[in-house]
N, C-alpha and C positions, 0 to 999 in steps of 0.2 A: 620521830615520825618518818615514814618512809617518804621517799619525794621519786615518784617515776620517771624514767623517761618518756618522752613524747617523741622523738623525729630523731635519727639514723642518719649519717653521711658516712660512706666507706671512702674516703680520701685513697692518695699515693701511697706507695708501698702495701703497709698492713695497717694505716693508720687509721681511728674511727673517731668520728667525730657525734657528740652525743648531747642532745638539747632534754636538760629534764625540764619538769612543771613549773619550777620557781624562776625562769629563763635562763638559769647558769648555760651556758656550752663548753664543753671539754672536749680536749684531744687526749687519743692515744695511744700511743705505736704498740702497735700489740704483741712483734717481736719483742719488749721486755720481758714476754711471759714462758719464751721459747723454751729456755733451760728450765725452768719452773714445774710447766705442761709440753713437755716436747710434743703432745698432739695437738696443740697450737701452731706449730711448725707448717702444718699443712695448708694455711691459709696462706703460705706465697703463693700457691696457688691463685692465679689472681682470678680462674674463673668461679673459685669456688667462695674467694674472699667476698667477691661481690655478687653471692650470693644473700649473704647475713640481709638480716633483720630482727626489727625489735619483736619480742615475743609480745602477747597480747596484754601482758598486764603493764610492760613498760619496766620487767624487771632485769631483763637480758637481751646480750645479742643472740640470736640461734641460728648456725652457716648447716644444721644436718641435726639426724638423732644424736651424734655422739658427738658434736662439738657445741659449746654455748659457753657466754661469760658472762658474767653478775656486772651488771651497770654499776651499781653502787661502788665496786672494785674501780670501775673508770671516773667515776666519780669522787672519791677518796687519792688515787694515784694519777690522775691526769692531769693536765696543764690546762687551765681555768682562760680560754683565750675569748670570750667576750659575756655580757650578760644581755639578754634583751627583756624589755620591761612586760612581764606577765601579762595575758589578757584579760578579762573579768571573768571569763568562766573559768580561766586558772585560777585567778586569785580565789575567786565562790568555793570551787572545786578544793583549794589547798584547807580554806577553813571550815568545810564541809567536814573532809576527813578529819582532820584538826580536832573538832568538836567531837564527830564519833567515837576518836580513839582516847581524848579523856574521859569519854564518858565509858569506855573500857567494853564497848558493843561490837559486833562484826559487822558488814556489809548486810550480810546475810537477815541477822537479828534486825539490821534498822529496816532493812523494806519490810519485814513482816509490821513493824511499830507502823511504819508511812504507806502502806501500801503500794510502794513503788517496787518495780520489779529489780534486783539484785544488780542486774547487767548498766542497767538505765544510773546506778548508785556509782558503780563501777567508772562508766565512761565521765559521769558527772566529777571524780575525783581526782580523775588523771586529766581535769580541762580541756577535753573532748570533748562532751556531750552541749550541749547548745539549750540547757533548762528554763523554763517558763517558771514565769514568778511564784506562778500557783505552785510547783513543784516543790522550789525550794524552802515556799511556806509550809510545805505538807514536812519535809524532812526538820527545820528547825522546829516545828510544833513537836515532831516526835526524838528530837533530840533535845526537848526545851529549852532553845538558846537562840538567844538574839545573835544576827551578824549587823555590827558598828559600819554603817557606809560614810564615809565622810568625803564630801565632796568640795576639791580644792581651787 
């Protein structure tokens, strides 16, 4: 399952700091990537560096049309320097998608089944969207599956 990012910090030097859905936070000096993608190199630029931000889905940084890097890369190669405890619409949101993508459906496919509109699916997945009970009873009706709340 894919896990997005949510929230962007462009730190010292070239370094970016990267909070996905599940609370992990990574660092990563993005000079590793220099000799790799020498057009990477461009962001010592520092006015350009601190341009970047997250693309809309949460799956990249993007500083221009012609430069962007795959989260998941900083994700897999970064340095894991703290974890912060999920919020409820992340946790809803993570086994939201969770359910969908065993159930082997798209985004797309579930709003037509819930009548919810794609976007609203979307923001609900990456622990953004702020969903009403009615909502989420509308999607697990159309994904038929219970979410286990257990209260500690």
């Amino acid at each position: 399952m894919f896990i997005s990012a949510t929230n962007l910090k462009l730190l010292d030097n070239v370094t970016v700091e990267v909070t996905f859905q599940d609370g992990k936070v990574f660092q990563y000096d993005m000079s590793q990537m220099f000799n790799k993608y020498p057009q990477l190199k461009t962001l010592e630029n520092r006015t350009l560096f601190l341009s970047g931000h997250l693309d809309p889905g949460g799956y990249g940084i993007i500083w221009n049309d012609e430069l962007d890097f795959d989260a998941m890369s900083i994700r897999e190669s970064g340095t894991l320097v703290k974890e912060l405890a999920p919020t409820i619409n992340q946790i809803v949101g993570l086994l939201i998608a969770k359910a969908r993508e065993e159930k082997g459906i798209t985004q797309s496919q579930l709003a037509k089944l819930s009548h919810i509109d794609q976007a609203d699916i979307s923001k609900l997945e990456k622990g953004v969207g702020n969903p009403t009970l009615s909502k989420i009873s509308k999607l697990l009706d159309a994904l038929n599956c219970d979410i286990d709340i257990k209260i500690i």
